[in-house]
Backbone as JSON Lines, residues from 0, in Angstrom:
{"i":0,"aa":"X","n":[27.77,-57.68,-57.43],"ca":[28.21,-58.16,-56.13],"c":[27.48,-57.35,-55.05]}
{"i":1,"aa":"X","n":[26.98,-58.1,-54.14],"ca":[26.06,-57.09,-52.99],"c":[26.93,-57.78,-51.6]}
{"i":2,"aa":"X","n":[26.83,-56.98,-50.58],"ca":[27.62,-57.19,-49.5],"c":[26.76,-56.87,-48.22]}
{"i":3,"aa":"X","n":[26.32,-57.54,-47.41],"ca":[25.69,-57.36,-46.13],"c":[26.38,-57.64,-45.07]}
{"i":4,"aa":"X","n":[26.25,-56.79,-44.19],"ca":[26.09,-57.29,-42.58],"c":[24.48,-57.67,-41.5]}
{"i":5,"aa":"X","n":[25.28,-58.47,-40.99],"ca":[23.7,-59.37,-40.07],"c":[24.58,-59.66,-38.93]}
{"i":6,"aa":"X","n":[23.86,-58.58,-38.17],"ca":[24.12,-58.98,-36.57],"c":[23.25,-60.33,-36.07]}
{"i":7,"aa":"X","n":[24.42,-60.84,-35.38],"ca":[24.37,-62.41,-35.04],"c":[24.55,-62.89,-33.5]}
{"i":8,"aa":"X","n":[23.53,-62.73,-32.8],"ca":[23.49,-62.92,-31.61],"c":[24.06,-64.47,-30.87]}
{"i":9,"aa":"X","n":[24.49,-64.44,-29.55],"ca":[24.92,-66.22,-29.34],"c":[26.72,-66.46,-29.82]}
{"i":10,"aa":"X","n":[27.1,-66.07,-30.3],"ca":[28.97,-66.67,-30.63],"c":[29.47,-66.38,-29.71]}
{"i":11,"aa":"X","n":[30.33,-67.16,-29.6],"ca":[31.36,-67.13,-28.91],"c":[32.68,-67.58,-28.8]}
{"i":12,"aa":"X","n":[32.93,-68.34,-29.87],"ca":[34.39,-68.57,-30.01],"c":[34.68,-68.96,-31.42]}
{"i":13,"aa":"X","n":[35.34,-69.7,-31.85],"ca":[35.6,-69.82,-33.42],"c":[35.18,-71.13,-33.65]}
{"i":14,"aa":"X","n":[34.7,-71.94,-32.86],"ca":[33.55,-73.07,-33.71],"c":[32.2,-72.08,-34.27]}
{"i":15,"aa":"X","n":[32.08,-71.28,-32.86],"ca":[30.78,-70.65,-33.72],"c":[30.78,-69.76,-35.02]}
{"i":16,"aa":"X","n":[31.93,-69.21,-34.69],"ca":[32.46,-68.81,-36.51],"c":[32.38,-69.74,-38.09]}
{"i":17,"aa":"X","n":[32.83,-70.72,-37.16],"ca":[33.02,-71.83,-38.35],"c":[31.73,-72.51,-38.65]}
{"i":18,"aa":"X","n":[30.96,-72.82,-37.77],"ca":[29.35,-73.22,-37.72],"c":[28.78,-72.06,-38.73]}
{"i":19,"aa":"X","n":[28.29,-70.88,-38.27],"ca":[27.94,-69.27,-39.34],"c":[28.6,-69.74,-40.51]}
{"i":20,"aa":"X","n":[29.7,-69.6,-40.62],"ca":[30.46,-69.77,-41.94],"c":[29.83,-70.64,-42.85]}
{"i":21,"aa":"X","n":[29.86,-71.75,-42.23],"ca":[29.62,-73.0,-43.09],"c":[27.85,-73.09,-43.34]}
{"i":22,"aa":"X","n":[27.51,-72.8,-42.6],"ca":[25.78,-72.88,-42.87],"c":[25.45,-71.9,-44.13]}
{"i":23,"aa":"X","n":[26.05,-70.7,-43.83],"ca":[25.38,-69.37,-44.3],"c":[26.46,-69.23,-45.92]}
{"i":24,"aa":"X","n":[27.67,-70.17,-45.99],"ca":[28.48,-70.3,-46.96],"c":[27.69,-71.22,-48.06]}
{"i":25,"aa":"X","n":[26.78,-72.33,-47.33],"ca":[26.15,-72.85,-48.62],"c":[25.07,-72.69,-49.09]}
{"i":26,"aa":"X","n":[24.49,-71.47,-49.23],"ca":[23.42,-70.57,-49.71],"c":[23.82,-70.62,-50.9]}
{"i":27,"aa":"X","n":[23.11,-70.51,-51.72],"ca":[23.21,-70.18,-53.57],"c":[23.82,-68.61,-53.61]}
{"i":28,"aa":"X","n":[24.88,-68.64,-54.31],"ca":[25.33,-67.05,-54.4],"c":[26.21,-66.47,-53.43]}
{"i":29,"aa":"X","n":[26.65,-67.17,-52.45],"ca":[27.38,-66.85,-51.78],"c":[28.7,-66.69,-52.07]}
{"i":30,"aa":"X","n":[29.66,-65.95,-52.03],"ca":[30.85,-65.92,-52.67],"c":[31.72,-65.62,-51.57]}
{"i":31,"aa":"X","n":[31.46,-64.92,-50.15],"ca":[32.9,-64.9,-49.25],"c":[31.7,-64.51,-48.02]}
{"i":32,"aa":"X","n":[32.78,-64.7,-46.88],"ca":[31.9,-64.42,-45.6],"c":[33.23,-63.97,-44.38]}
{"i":33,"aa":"X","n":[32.88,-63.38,-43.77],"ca":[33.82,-62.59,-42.43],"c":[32.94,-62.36,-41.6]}
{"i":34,"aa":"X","n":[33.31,-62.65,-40.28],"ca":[32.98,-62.35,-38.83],"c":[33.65,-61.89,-38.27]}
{"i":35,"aa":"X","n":[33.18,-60.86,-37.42],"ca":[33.34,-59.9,-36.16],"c":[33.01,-60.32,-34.97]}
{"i":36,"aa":"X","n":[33.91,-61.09,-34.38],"ca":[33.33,-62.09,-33.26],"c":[33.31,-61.21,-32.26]}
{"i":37,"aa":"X","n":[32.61,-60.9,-31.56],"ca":[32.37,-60.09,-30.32],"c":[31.23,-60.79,-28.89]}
{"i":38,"aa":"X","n":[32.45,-61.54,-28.12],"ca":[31.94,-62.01,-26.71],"c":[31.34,-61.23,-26.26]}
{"i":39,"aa":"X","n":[29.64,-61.69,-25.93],"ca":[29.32,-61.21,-24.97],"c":[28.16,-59.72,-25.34]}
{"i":40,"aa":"X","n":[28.53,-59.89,-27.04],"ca":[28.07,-58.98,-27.56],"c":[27.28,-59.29,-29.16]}
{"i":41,"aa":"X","n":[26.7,-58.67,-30.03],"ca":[26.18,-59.46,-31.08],"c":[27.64,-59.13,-32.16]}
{"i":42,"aa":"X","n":[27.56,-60.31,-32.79],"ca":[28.73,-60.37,-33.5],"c":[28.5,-59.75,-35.06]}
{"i":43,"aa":"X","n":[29.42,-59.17,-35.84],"ca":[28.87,-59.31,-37.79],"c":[29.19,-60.27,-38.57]}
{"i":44,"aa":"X","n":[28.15,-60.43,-39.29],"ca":[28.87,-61.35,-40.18],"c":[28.45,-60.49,-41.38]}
{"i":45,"aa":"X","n":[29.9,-60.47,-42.15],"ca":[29.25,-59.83,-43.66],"c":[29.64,-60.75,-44.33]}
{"i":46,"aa":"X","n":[28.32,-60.67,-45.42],"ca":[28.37,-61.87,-46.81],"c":[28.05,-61.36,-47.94]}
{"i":47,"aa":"X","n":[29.23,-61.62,-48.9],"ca":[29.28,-61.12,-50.08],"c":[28.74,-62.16,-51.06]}
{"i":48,"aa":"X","n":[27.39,-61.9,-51.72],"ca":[26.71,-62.72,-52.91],"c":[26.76,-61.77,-53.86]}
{"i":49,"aa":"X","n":[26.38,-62.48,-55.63],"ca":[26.22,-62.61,-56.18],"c":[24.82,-61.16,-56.37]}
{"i":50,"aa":"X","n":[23.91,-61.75,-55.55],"ca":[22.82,-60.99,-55.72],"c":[22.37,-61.2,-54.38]}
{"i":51,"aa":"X","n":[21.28,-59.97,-53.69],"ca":[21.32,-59.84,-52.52],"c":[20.23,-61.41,-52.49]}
{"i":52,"aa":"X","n":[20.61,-61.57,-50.78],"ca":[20.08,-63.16,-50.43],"c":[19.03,-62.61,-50.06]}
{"i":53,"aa":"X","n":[17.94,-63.65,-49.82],"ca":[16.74,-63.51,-49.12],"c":[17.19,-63.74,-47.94]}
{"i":54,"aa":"X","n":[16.2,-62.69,-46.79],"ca":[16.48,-62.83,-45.17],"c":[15.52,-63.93,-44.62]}
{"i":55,"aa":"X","n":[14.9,-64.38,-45.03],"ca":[14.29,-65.83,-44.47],"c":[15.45,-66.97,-44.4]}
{"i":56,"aa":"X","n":[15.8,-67.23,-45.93],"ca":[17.14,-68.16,-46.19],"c":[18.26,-67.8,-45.1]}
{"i":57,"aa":"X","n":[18.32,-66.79,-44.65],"ca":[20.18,-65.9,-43.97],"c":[19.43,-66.92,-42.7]}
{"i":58,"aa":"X","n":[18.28,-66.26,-41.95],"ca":[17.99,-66.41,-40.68],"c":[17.81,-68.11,-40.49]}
{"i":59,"aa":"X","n":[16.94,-68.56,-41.74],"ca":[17.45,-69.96,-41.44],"c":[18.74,-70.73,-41.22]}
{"i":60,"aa":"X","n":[19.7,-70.38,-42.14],"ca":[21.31,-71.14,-42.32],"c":[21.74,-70.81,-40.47]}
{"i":61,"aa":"X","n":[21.37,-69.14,-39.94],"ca":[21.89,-69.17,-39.09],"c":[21.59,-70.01,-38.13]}
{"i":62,"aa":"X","n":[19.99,-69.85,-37.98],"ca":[19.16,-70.69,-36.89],"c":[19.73,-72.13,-36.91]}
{"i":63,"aa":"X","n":[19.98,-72.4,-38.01],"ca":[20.65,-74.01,-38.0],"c":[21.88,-74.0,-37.67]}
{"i":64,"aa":"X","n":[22.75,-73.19,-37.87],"ca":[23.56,-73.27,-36.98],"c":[24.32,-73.06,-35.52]}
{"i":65,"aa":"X","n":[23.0,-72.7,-35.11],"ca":[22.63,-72.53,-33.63],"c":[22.51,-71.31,-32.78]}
{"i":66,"aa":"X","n":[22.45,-70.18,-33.42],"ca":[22.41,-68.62,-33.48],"c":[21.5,-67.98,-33.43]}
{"i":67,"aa":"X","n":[21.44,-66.7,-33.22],"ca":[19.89,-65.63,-33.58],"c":[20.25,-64.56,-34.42]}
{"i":68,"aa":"X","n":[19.42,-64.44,-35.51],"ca":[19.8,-63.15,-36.59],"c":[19.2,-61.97,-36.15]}
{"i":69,"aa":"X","n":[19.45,-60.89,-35.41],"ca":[19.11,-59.72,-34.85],"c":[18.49,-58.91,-36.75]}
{"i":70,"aa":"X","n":[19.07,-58.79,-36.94],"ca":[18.88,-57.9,-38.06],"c":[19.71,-57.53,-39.4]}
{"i":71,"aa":"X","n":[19.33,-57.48,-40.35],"ca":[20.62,-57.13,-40.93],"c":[21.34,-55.36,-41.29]}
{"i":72,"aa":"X","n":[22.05,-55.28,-40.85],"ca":[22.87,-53.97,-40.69],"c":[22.92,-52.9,-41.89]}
{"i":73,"aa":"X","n":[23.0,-53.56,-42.94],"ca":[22.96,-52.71,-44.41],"c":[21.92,-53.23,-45.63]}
């Protein structure tokens, strides 16, 4: 089990939670996801896979769901 955080620029309320969620939830290997919603500020999202994800795949799911992936934290 590997566990990341990826600061997530752009949220702001809990559609955008649910948008992150759902994009970045149907990655291969994904097994749970939590956000740190922070207005105004870059938010976390940590995602617990299987095996660590590729950061091309993360930054895409996010980009599609209408976001910017600053970096990932761990």
């Amino acid at each position: 089990m590997t566990t990341t955080d990826y600061s997530v620029s752009g949220m702001t309320c809990a559609h955008c939670v649910s948008s992150v969620t759902e994009e970045v939830g149907a990655l291969d290997g994904v097994t749970d996801i939590t956000v740190d919603l922070v207005v105004g500020a870059p938010s976390t999202v940590t995602v617990q896979s299987a095996e660590p994800l590729d950061i091309d795949q993360v930054r895409a799911a996010i980009d599609e769901a209408g976001y910017t992936l600053d970096a990932p934290r761990s």
